[in-house]
C-alpha positions as CSV (number, residue, x, y, z in Angstrom):
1,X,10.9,15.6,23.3
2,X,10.1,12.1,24.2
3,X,8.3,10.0,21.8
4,X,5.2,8.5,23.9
5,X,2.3,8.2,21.5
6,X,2.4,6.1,18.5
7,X,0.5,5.0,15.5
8,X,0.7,2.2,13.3
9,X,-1.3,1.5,10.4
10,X,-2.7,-1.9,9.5
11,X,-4.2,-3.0,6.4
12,X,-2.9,-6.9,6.1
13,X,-0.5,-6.3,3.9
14,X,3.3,-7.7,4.4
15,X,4.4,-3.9,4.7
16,X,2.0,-3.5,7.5
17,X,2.8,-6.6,9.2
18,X,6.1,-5.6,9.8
19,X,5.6,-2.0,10.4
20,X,3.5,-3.4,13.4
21,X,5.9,-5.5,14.6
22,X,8.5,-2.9,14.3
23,X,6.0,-0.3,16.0
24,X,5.4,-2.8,19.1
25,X,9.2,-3.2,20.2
26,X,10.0,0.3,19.4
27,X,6.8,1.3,21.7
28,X,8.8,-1.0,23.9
29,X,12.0,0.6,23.4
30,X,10.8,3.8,24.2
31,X,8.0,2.8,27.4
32,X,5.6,4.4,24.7
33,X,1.9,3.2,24.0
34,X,1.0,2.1,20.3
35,X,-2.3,2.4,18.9
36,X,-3.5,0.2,15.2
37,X,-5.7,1.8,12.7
38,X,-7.3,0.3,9.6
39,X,-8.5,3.0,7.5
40,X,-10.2,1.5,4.5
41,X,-12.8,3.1,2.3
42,X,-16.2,1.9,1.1
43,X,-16.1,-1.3,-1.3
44,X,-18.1,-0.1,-3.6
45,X,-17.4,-0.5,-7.6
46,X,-20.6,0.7,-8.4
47,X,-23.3,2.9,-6.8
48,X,-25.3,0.7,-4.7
49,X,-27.4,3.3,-4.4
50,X,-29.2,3.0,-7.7
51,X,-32.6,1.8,-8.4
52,X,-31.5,-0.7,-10.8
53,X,-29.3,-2.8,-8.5
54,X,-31.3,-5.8,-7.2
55,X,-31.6,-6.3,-3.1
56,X,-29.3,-9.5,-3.6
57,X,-26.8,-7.5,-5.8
58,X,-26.2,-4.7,-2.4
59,X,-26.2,-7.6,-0.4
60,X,-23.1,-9.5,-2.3
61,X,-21.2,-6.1,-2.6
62,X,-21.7,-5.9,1.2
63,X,-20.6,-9.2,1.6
64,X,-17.6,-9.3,-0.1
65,X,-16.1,-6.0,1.5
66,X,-17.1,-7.2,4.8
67,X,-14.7,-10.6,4.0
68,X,-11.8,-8.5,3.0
69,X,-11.8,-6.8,6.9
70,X,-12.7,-9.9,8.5
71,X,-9.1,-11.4,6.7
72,X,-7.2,-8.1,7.9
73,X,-8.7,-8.2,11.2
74,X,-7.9,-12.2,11.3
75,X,-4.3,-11.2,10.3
76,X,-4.2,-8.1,12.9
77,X,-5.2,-10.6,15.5
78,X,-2.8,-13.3,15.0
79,X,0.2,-10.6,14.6
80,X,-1.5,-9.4,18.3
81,X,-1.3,-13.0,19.6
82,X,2.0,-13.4,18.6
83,X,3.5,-10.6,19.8
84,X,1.7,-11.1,23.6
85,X,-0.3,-7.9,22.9
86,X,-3.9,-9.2,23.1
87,X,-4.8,-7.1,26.4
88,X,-3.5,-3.7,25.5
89,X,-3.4,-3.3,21.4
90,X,-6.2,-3.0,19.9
91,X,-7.4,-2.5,16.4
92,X,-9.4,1.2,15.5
93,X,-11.3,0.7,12.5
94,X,-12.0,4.2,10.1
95,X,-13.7,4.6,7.2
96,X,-12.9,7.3,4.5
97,X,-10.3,8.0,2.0
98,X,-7.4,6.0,3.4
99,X,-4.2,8.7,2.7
100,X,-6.8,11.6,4.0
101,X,-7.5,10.0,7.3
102,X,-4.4,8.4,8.2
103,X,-2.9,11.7,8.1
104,X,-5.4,13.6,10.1
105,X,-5.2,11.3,12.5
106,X,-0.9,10.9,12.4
107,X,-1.5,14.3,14.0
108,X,-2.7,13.1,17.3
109,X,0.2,11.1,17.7
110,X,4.3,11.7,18.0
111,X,4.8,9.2,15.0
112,X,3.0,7.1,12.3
113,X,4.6,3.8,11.1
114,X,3.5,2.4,8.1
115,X,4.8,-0.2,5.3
116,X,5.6,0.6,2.2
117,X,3.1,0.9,-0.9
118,X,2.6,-2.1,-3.0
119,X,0.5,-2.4,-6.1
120,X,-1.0,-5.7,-4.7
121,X,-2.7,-4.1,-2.1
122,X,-6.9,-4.2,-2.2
123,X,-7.5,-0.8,-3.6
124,X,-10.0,-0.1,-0.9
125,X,-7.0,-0.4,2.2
126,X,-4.0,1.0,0.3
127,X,-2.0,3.6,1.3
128,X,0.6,6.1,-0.1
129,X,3.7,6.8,2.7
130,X,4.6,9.7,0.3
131,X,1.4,11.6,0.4
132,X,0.6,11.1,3.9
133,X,4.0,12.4,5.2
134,X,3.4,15.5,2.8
135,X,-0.2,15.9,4.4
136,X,0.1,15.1,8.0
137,X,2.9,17.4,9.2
138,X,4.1,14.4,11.3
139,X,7.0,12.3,10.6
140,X,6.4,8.7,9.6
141,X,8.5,5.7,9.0
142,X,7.7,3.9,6.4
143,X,8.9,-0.3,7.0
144,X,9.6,-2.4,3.7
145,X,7.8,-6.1,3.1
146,X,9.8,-8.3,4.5
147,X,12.0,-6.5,6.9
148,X,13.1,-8.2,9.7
149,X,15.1,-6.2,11.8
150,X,13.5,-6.1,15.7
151,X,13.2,-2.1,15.9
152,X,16.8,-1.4,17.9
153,X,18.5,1.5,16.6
154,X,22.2,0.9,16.7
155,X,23.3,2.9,13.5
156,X,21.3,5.8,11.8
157,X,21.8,7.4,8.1
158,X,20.8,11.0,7.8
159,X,20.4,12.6,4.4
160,X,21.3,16.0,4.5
161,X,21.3,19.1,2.1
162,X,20.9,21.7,4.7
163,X,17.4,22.3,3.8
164,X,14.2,22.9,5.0
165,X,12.7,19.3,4.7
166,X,16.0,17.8,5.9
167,X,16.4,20.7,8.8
168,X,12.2,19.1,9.8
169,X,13.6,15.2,9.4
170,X,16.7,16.0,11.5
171,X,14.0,17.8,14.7
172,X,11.6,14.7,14.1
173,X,13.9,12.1,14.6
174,X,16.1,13.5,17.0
175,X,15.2,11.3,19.9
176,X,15.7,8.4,18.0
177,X,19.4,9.5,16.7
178,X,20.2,10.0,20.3
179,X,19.1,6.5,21.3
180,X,20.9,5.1,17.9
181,X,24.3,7.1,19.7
182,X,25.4,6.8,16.1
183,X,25.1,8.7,12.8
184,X,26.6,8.7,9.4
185,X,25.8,12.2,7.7
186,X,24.9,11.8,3.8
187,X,25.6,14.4,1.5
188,X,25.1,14.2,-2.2
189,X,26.3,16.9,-4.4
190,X,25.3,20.8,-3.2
191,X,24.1,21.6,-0.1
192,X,23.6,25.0,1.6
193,X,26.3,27.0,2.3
194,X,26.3,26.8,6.1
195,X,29.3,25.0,7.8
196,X,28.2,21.4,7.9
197,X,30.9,21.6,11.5
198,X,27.3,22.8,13.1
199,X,25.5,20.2,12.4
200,X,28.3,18.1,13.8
201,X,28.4,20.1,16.4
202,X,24.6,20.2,17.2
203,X,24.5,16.2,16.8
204,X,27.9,15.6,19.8
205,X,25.7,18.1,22.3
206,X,22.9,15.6,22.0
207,X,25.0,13.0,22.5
208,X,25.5,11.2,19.1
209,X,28.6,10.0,17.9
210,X,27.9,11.8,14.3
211,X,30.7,11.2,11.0
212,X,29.9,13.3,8.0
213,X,30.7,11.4,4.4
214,X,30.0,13.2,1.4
215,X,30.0,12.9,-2.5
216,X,29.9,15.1,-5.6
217,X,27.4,16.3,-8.0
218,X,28.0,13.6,-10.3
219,X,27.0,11.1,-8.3
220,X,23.1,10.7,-8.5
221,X,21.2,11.5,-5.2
222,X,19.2,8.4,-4.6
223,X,21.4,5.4,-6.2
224,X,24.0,6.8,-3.7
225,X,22.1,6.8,-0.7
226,X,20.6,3.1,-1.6
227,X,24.1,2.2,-2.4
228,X,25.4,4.0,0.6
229,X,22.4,2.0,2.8
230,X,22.9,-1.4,1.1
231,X,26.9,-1.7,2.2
232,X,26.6,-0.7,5.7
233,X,23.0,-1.6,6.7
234,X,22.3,0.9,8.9
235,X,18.9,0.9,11.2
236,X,17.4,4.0,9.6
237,X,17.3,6.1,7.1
238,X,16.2,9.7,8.4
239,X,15.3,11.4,4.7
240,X,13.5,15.2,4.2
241,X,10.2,14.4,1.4
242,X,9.8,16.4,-1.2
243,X,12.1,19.2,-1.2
244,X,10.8,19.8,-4.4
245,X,7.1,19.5,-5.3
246,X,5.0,16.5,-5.1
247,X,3.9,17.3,-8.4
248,X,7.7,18.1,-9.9
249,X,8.2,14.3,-7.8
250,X,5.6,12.7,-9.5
251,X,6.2,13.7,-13.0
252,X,9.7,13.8,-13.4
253,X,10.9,11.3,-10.8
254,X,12.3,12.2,-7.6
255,X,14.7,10.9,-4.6
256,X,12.3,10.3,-2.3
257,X,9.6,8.3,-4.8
258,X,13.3,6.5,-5.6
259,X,14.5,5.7,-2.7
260,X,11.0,4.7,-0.9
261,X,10.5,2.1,-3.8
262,X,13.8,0.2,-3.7
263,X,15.1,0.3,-0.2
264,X,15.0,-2.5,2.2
265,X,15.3,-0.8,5.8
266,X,13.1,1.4,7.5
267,X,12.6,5.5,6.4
268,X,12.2,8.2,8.2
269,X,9.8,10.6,6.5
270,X,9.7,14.5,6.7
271,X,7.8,17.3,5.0
């Protein structure tokens, strides 16, 4: 299925910067459309609402969360300028809990681009990758600080285990690994039983130029695929979220959490 529809989300941040860049010349790429978002929730730190807080206290709390969207709008629209999008993307504005309404809305849309999660965010515009692709049902690539690649697919990574969450990364990005034409196949330690020669198989009839490279259980899941990533540089990494719990993720560590924190290309998320 052809990928048409896509959203980025923009919150000023360096992630989102380049996700937006990245989501313009793939939306180029692909002769899709791209829509912005900027979900942000309400800047309050206290209860404005209370009798006690003088007029001219709601009035500064106002004021200040009204500057921090007036900078991320000033930084949307310079990012617009420069990329000779001023006519046709434009910059949707939502309030409510950020990771809640990002994801409700990712599933309007083929895809959701994103960058990654840094603590230096504002609290009020931060977002989660993670969570979202866990919510939303839709797959979304999450775009480091700092990247600098131009969107072109000309070698993808695909982590695969054979199940469920990779089996949902593999149908999401599909149309991308055919436009890539080439795929390296990551395995790390046991997979499911099935003849990985189907996959392989599955991948040539779409047209992709697939090789399969594998390692044993001793070797730890995500340092090998950062590893892996780091040496060849592919375009993207196509990963399956949290084929264990979020919760089992988030209290004991997991690949995904790993990987998403310390990689320096663009993810593909899948839940």
């Amino acid at each position: 299925m052809p990928m048409m529809n896509l959203l980025v989300a923009f919150n000023g941040s360096e992630g989102s910067v380049a996700a937006l860049r990245y989501a313009a010349v793939l939306a180029d790429r692909l002769g899709a459309h791209v829509t912005a978002m900027l979900a942000h929730t309400a800047h309050d730190v206290i209860d404005k609402r209370s009798r006690w807080i003088p007029k001219e206290a709601r009035a500064l709390l106002d004021e200040v969360g009204a500057n921090v969207l007036r900078e991320i709008e000033a930084t949307f629209e310079t990012e617009r300028t420069a990329l000779g999008l001023t006519n046709t993307l434009q910059l949707r504005e939502v309030k409510g809990r950020v990771d809640t309404v990002l994801s409700e809305a990712a599933r309007h849309y083929d895809m959701l681009i994103v960058g990654n999660h840094a603590e230096t965010d504002d609290e009020h515009v931060t977002l989660h990758p993670d969570r979202i692709a866990l919510m939303s049902g839709r797959p979304v690539i999450v775009v480091p600080a700092g990247y600098e690649g131009d969107g072109r697919l000309t070698h993808a990574a695909l982590a695969w285990d054979g199940g469920r969450a990779a089996a949902r990364a593999l149908s999401d990005s599909l149309r991308l690994l055919e436009d890539a034409g080439r795929v390296s196949v990551l395995t790390v330690g046991p997979r499911a039983s099935w003849p990985i020669e189907d996959l392989m198989t599955h991948l040539s009839r779409h047209g992709v130029d697939a090789v399969h490279e594998e390692w044993p259980t001793s070797h730890p899941v995500a340092p090998t695929l950062l590893s892996w990533c780091k040496k060849h540089r592919p375009s993207l990494l196509v990963l399956g979220a949290f084929e264990h719990s979020k919760f089992r993720e988030d209290l004991l560590g997991g690949v995904t959490s790993e990987v998403l924190s310390q990689i320096d290309i663009p993810v593909l998320l899948s839940h």
